[in-house]
C-alpha positions in Angstrom: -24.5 74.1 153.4 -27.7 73.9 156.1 -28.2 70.5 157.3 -31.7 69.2 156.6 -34.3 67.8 158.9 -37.9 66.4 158.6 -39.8 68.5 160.1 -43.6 68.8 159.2 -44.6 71.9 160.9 -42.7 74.9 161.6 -44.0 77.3 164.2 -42.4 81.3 163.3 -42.6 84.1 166.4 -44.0 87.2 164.9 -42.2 90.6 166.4 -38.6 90.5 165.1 -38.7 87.5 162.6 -42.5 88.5 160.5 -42.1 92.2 161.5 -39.9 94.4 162.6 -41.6 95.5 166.0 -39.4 95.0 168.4 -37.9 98.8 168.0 -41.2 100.4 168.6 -41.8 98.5 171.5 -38.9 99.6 173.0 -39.6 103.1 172.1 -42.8 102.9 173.5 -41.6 101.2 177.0 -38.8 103.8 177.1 -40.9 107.1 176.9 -43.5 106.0 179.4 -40.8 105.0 182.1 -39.3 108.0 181.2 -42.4 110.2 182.3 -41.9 108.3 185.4 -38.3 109.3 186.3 -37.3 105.6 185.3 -34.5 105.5 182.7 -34.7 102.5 180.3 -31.4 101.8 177.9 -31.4 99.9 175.5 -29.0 97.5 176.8 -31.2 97.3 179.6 -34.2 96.4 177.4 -32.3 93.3 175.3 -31.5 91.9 178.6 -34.4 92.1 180.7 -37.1 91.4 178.0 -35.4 89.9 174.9 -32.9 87.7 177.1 -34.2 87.3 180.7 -38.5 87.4 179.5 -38.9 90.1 182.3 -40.9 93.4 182.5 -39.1 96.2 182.3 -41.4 97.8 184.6 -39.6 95.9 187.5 -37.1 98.9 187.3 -40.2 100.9 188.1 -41.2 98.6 191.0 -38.2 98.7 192.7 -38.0 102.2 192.5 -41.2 102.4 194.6 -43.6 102.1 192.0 -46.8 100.7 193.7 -49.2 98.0 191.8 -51.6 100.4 190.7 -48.7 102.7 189.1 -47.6 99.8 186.9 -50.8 99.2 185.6 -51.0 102.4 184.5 -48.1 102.3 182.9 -48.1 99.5 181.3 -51.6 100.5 179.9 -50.4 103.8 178.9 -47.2 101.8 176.9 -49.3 99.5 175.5 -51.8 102.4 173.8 -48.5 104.3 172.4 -47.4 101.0 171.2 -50.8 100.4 169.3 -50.1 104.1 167.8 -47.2 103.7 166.6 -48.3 100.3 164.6 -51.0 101.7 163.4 -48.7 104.2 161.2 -48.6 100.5 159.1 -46.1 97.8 159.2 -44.4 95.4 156.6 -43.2 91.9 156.6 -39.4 91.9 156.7 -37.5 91.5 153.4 -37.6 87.5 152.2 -40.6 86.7 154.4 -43.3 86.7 152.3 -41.0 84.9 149.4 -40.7 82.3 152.6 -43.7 81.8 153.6 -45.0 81.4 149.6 -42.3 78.7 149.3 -43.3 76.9 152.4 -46.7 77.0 152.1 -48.8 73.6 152.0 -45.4 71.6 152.1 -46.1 72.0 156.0 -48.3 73.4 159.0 -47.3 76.3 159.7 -48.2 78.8 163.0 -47.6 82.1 164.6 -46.9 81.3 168.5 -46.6 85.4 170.1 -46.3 86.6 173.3 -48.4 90.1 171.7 -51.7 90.7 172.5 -53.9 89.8 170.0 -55.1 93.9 169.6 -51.6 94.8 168.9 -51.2 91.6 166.7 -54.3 92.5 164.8 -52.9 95.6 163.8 -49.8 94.8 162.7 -51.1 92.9 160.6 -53.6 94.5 158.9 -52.1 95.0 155.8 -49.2 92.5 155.6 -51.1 90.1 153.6 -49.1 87.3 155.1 -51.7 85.7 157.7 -53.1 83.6 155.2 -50.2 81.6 154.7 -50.9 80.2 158.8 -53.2 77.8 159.6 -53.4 78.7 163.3 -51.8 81.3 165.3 -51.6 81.7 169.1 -50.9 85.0 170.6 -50.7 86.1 174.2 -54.3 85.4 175.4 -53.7 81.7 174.5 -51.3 80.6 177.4 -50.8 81.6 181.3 -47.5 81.7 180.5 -45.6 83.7 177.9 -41.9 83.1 176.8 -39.6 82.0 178.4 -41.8 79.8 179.7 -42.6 76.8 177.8 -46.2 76.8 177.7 -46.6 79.0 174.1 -44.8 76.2 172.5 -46.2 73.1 174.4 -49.8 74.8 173.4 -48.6 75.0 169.5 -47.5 70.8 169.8 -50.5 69.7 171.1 -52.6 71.7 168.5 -50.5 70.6 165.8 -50.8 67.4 166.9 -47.0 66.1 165.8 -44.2 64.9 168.0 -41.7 67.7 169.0 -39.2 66.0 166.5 -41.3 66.7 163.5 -41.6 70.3 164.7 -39.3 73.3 164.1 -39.2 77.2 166.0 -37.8 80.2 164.3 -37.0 83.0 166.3 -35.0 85.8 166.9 -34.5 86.4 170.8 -32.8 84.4 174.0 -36.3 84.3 175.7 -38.1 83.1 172.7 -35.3 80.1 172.6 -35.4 79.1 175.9 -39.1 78.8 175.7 -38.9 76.4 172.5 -35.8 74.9 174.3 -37.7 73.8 177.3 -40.5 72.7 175.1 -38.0 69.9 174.0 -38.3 72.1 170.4 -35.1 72.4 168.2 -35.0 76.2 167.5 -33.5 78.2 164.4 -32.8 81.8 165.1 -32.2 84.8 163.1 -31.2 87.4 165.5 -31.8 91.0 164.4 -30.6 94.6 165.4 -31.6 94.2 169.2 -30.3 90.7 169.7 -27.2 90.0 167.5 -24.7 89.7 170.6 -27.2 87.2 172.7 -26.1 83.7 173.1 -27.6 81.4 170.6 -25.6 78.1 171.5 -28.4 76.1 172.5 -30.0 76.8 168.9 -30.2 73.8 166.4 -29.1 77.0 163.7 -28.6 80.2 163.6 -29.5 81.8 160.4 -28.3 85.0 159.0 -31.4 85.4 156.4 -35.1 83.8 156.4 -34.4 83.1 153.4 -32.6 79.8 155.0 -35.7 78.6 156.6 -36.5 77.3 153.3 -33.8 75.4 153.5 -34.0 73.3 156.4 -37.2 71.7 155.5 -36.9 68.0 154.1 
């Protein structure tokens, strides 16, 4: 049985625990390296951006890519990336049922490292925003995971000690950045991250389902 803890606000990453994004971002990131002779696996995407927090478009700097060139590409990923959402996303089986359950028993928030265009449109039809009562995404820090500062921006706009606060996520970066926070983390890994190391995690859950449960 989960062990309980009083927590009074619970702050959920979005790509890979709300919605399933994290494979078209990858698809995305691949094909435009690709176009530029630069081959991206995906064991090379789960360690340098779900793992490390890196761009993946260091492989293209080192192969000679200059400033300008990664601009590009990176623009050029990000508008294939918007396509591909915009063939319509879901919330992930249980979250909804989660999020219902949870819902004025404590704050909740989205903290994101996604831009807030590509967070818009994922969630244009989910019908789950409403369940939030403040969400962050990337224009909202300096710093995106694994950096602390998304989290450390969540606390103070919660307003609650970092004991009374809970982070669910699904990746190695996205730990590390609740982690150095001084945030205890629950993670539900998924496809892309099942095989990362979770042991600084205060649980690791197999469904979200068990969020539910940890709330006192």
């Amino acid at each position: 049985m989960l062990a309980t803890i009083m927590i009074k606000a619970i702050f959920w990453d979005n790509d890979g625990v709300l919605v399933d994004t994290e494979p078209l971002y990858f698809s995305a990131t691949r094909a435009v390296l690709a176009e530029a002779g630069v081959a991206l696996s995906r064991e090379a995407f789960i360690r340098i951006s779900l793992e490390e927090g890196r761009s993946v478009f260091d492989l293209a700097r080192d192969q000679g890519a200059a400033p300008d060139d990664l601009e590009r590409l990176r623009r050029l990923r990000n508008h294939r990336y918007g396509e591909l959402l915009a063939s319509g996303m879901a919330a992930l089986p249980g979250v909804e049922e989660t999020l219902r359950a949870l819902h004025g028993h404590c704050l909740m928030a989205i903290v994101t490292s996604s831009l807030r265009e590509h967070f818009d449109i994922i969630h244009r039809h989910t019908g789950i925003l409403k369940y939030f009562d403040f969400i962050l995404t990337r224009e909202d820090y300096q710093h995106t995971k694994p950096h602390p500062e998304p989290y450390l921006t969540a606390l103070a706009r919660s307003g609650l000690a970092p004991r009374q606060c809970l982070v669910v996520e699904d990746t190695r970066r996205g730990l590390r950045s609740a982690v150095e926070a001084g945030l205890g983390c629950a993670v539900i890994p998924n496809g892309l991250t099942h095989a990362s190391d979770f042991s600084e995690a205060r649980h690791v859950l197999s469904d979200v389902r068990q969020v539910a449960a940890l709330l006192d």
